[in-house]
KOLDRENZA-286121 format. One record per residue (C-alpha): residue number from 1; x, y, z. Coordinates in nm, 4 decimals, always signed. Each point is the difference from the previous one (the first is absolute). Layout:
resi = NUM, X = X, Y = Y, Z = Z
...
END
This chain:
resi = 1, X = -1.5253, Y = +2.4787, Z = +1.1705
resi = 2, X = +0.0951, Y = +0.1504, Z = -0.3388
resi = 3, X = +0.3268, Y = +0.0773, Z = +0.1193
resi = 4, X = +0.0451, Y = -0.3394, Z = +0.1055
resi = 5, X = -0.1247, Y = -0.1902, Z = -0.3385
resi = 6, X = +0.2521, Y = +0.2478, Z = -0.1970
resi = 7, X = +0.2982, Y = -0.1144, Z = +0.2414
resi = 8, X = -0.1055, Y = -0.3675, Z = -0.1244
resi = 9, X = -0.0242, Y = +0.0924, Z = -0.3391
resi = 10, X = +0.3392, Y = +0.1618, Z = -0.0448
resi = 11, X = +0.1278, Y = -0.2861, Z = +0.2134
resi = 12, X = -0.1554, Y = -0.2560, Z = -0.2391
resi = 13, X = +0.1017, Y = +0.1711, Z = -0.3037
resi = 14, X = +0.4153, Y = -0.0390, Z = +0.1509
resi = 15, X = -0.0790, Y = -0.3202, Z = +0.0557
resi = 16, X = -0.1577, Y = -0.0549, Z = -0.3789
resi = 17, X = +0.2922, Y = +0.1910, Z = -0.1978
resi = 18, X = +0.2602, Y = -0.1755, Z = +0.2121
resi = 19, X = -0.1600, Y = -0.3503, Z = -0.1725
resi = 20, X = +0.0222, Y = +0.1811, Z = -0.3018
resi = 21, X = +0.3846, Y = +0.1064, Z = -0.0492
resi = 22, X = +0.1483, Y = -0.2689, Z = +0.1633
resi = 23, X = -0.2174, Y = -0.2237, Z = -0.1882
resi = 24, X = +0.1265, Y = +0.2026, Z = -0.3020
resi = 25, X = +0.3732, Y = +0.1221, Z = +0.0768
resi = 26, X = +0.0575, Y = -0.2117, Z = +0.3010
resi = 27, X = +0.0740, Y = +0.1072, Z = +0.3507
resi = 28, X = +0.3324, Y = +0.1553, Z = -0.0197
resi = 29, X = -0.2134, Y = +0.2086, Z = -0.2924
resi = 30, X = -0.2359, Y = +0.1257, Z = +0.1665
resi = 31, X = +0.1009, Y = +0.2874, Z = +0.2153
resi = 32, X = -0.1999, Y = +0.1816, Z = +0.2809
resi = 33, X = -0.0628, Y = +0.3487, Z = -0.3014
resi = 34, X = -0.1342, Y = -0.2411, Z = -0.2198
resi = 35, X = -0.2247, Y = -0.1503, Z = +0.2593
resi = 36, X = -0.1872, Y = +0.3243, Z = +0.0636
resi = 37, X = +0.0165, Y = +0.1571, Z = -0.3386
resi = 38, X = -0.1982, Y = -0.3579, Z = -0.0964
resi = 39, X = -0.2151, Y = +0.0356, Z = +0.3497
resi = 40, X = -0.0326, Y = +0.3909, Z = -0.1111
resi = 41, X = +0.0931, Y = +0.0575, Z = +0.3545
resi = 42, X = +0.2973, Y = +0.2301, Z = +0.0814
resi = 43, X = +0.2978, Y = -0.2087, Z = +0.1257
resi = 44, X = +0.0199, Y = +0.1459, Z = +0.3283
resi = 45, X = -0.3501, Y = -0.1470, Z = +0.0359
resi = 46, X = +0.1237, Y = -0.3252, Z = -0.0104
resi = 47, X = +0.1962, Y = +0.0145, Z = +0.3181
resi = 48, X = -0.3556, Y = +0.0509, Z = +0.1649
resi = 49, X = -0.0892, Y = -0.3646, Z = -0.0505
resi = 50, X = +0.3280, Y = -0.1590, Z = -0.0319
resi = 51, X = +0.3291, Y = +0.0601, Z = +0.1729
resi = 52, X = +0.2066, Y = -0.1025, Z = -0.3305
resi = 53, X = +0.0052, Y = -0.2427, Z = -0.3286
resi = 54, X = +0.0831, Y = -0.2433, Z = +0.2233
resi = 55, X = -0.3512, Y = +0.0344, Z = +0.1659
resi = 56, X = -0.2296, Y = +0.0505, Z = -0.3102
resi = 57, X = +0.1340, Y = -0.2658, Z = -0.1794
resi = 58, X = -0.1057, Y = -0.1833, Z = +0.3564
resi = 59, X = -0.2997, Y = +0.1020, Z = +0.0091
resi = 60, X = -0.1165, Y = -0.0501, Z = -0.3405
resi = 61, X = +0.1500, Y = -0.3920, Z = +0.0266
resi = 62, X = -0.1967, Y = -0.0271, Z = +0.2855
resi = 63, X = -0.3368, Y = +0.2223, Z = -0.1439
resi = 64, X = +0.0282, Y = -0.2535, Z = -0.3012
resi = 65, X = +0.0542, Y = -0.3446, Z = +0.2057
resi = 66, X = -0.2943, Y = +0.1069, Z = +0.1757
resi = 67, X = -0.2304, Y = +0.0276, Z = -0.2882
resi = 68, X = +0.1381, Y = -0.2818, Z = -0.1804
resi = 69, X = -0.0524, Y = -0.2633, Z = +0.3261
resi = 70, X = -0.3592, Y = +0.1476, Z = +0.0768
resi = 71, X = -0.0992, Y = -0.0957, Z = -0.3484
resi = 72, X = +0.1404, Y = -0.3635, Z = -0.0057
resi = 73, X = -0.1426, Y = -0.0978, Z = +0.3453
resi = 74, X = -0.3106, Y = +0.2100, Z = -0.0191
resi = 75, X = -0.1858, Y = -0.3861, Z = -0.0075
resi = 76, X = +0.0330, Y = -0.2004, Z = +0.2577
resi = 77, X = +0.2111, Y = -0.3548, Z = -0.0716
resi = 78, X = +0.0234, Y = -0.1733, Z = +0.3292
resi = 79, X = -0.2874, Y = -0.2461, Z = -0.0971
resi = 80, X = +0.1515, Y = -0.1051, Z = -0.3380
resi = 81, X = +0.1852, Y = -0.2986, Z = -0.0781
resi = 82, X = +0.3764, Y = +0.1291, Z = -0.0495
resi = 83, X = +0.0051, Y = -0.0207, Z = -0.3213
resi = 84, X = -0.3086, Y = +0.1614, Z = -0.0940
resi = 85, X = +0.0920, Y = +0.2709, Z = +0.2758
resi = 86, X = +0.3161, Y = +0.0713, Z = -0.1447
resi = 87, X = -0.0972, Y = +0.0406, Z = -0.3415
resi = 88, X = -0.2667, Y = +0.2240, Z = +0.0913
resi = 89, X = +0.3098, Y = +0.2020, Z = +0.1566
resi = 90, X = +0.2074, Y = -0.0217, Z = -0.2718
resi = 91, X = -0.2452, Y = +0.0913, Z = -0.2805
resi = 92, X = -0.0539, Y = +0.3035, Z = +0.2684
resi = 93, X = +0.3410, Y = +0.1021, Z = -0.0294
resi = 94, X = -0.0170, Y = -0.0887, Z = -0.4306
resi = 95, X = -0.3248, Y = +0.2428, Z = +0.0179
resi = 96, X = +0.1224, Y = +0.2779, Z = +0.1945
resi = 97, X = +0.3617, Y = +0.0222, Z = -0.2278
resi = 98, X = -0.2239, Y = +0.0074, Z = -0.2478
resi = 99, X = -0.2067, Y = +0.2850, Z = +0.0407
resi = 100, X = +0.2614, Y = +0.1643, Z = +0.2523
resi = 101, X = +0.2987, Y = +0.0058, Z = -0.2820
resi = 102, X = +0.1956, Y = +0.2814, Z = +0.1718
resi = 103, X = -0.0410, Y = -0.1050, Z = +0.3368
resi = 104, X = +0.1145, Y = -0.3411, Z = -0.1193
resi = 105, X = +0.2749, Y = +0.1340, Z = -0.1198
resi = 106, X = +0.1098, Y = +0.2451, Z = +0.2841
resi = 107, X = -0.0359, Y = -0.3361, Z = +0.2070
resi = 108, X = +0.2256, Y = -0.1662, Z = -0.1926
resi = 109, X = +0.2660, Y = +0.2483, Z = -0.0377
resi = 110, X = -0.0426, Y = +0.0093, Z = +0.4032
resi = 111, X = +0.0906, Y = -0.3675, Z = +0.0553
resi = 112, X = +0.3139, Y = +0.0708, Z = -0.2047
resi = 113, X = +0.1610, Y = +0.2794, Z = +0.1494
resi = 114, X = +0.1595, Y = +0.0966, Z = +0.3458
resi = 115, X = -0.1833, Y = +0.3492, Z = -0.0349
resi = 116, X = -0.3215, Y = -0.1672, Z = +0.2356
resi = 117, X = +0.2107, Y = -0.0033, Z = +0.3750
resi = 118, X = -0.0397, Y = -0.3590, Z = +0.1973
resi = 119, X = -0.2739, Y = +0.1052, Z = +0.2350
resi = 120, X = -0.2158, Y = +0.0887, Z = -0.2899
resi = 121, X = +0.0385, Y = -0.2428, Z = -0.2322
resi = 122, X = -0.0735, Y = -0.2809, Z = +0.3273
resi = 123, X = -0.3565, Y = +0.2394, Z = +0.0385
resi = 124, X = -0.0436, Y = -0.0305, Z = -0.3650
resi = 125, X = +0.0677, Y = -0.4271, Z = +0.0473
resi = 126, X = -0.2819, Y = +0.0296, Z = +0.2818
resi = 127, X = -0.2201, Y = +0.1045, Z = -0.2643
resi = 128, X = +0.0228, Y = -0.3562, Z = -0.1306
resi = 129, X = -0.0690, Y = -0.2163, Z = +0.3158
resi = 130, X = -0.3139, Y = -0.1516, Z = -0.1238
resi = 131, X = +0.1924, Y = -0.1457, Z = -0.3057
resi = 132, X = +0.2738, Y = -0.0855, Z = +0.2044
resi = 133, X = -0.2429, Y = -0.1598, Z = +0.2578
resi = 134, X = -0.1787, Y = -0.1672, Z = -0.2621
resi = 135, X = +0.3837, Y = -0.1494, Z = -0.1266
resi = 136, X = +0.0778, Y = -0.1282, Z = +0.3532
resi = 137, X = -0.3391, Y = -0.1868, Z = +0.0681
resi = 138, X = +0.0998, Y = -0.1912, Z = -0.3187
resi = 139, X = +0.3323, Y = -0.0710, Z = +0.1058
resi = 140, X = -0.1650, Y = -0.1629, Z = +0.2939
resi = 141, X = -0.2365, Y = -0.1944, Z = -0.1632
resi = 142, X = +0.2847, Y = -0.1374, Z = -0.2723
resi = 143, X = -0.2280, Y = +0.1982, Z = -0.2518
resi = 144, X = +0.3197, Y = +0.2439, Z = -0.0852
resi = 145, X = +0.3601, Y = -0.0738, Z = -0.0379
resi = 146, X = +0.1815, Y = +0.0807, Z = +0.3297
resi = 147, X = +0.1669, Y = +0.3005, Z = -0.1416
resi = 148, X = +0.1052, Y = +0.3531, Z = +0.1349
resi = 149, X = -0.2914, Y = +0.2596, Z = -0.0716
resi = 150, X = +0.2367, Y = +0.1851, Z = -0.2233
resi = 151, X = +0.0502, Y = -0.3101, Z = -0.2565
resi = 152, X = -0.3877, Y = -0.0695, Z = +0.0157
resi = 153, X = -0.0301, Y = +0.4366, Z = -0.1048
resi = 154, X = +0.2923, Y = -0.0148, Z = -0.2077
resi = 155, X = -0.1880, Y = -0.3467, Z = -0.2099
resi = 156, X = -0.3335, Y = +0.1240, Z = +0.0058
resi = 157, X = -0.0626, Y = +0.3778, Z = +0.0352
resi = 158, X = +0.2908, Y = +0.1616, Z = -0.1795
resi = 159, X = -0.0676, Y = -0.1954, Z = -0.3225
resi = 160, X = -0.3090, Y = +0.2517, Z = -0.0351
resi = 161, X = +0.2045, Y = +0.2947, Z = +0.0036
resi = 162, X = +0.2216, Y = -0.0787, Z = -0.2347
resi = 163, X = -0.3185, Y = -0.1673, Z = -0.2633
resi = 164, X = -0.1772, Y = +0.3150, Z = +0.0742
resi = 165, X = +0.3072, Y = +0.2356, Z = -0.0934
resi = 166, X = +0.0633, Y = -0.2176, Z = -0.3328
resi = 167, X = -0.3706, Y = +0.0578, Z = -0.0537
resi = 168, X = +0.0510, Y = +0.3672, Z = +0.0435
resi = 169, X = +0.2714, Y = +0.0278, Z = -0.2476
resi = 170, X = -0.1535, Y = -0.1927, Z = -0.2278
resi = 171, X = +0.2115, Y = -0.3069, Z = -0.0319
resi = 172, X = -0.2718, Y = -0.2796, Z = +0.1476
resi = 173, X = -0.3438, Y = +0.0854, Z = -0.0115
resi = 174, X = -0.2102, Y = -0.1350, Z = +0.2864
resi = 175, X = -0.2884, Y = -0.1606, Z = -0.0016
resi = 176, X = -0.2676, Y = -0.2443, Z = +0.1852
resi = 177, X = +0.1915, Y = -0.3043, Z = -0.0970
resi = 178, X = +0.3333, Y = +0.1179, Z = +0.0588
resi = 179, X = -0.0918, Y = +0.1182, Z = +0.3540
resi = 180, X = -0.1764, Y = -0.3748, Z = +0.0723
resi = 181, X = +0.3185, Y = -0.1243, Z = -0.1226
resi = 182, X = +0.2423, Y = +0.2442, Z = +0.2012
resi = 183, X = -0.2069, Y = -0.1135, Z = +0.3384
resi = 184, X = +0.0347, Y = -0.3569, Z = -0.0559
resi = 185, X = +0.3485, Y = +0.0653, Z = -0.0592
resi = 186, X = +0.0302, Y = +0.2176, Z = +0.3777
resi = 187, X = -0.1750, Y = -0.2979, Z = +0.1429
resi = 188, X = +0.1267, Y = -0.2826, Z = -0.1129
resi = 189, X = +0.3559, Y = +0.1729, Z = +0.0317
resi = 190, X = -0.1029, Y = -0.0073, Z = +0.3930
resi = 191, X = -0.2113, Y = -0.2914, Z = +0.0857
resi = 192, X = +0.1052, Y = -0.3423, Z = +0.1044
END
C-alpha cells in the first residue's frame, strides 16, 4: 500500500509541475528534464506513468477538467428554473477560477492549442454535459437563443477567464458587483 500511494504521489507531482511551466513558459517550454527536476523525480521515471509529453500534458488536461466539472456540478440543478440553474453553474465555474488560478489557467491555455489530441479534448467536452444539457433544455423551451453550444461557451464562460486573468495581473480588480454585473451580461448575452 505504501508503494502504491508513492506511485500516486510522484504521478501527481508530474501532473502539478506540468501546470506549473506551461502555465509559466508555455508548452513548447516546458520540456520532459524540467518536468521531473520540478516533480523531483528522475526523468526516466516519467516514462513509468506516461508514454511521452504528448500524454502528460493529456493527462493533466484531463486530471484538471475533472476537478474543475466535479466542483461546478457538485449541486444538483435539474429542479431550478433555467435561469437560476444556470447561474448557480456559472458562479460555479466564477468560484472555482477563482480559487483554482493555475488550473484556470492550464485550462485555458488547453482550449487554445493543438497540443490536447481530438479524442481528448471531446472527453474533456464530456466533462461539460450537464451545462450543455442545461443549454439545450432552454433552447427547447425558447428560454435560450438557438445557438451552437460553442457560441453560448464562447458568450458566457470564456469571459471569466479572461476577467479573472486581468484580475491576476492587476489591470481590473474583481469584485461582488462586478461579478453580478459580468453574469447578467453571460445571460442576457444568451437568453431570448
Amino acid at each position: 500500500m505504501a508503494r502504491l500511494q508513492k506511485s500516486l504521489e510522484k504521478k501527481d507531482r508530474l501532473l502539478q509541475a506540468t501546470i506549473s511551466l506551461v502555465n509559466n513558459n508555455g508548452f513548447h517550454a516546458a520540456p520532459m528534464s524540467k518536468i521531473a527536476k520540478m516533480a523531483q523525480v528522475s526523468p526516466a521515471t516519467i516514462y513509468l506513468y506516461f508514454e511521452n509529453k504528448q500524454d502528460l500534458v493529456n493527462q493533466a488536461y484531463l486530471n484538471v477538467k475533472a476537478d474543475f466539472t466535479s466542483y461546478i456540478f457538485k449541486s444538483e440543478t435539474a429542479h431550478l428554473p433555467l435561469k437560476t440553474a444556470f447561474e448557480r453553474i456559472w458562479r460555479a465555474i466564477f468560484n472555482y477560477k477563482l480559487a483554482n488560478r493555475a488550473n484556470a489557467l492550464f485550462l485555458a491555455q488547453c482550449d487554445s492549442t493543438p497540443m490536447i489530441d481530438k479524442t481528448i479534448r471531446n472527453q474533456g467536452i464530456k466533462h461539460l454535459e450537464p451545462l450543455l444539457e442545461l443549454w439545450e433544455k432552454g433552447k427547447k423551451e425558447n428560454l435560450i437563443k438557438p445557438l451552437s453550444n460553442y457560441l453560448l461557451y464562447g458568450f458566457t464562460i470564456n469571459p471569466i477567464a479572461f476577467l479573472i486573468l486581468m484580475d491576476e495581473r492587476g489591470s481590473y480588480q474583481l469584485n461582488n458587483t462586478i461579478i453580478d454585473q459580468a453574469f447578467e451580461t453571460a445571460w442576457q448575452s444568451i437568453k431570448v
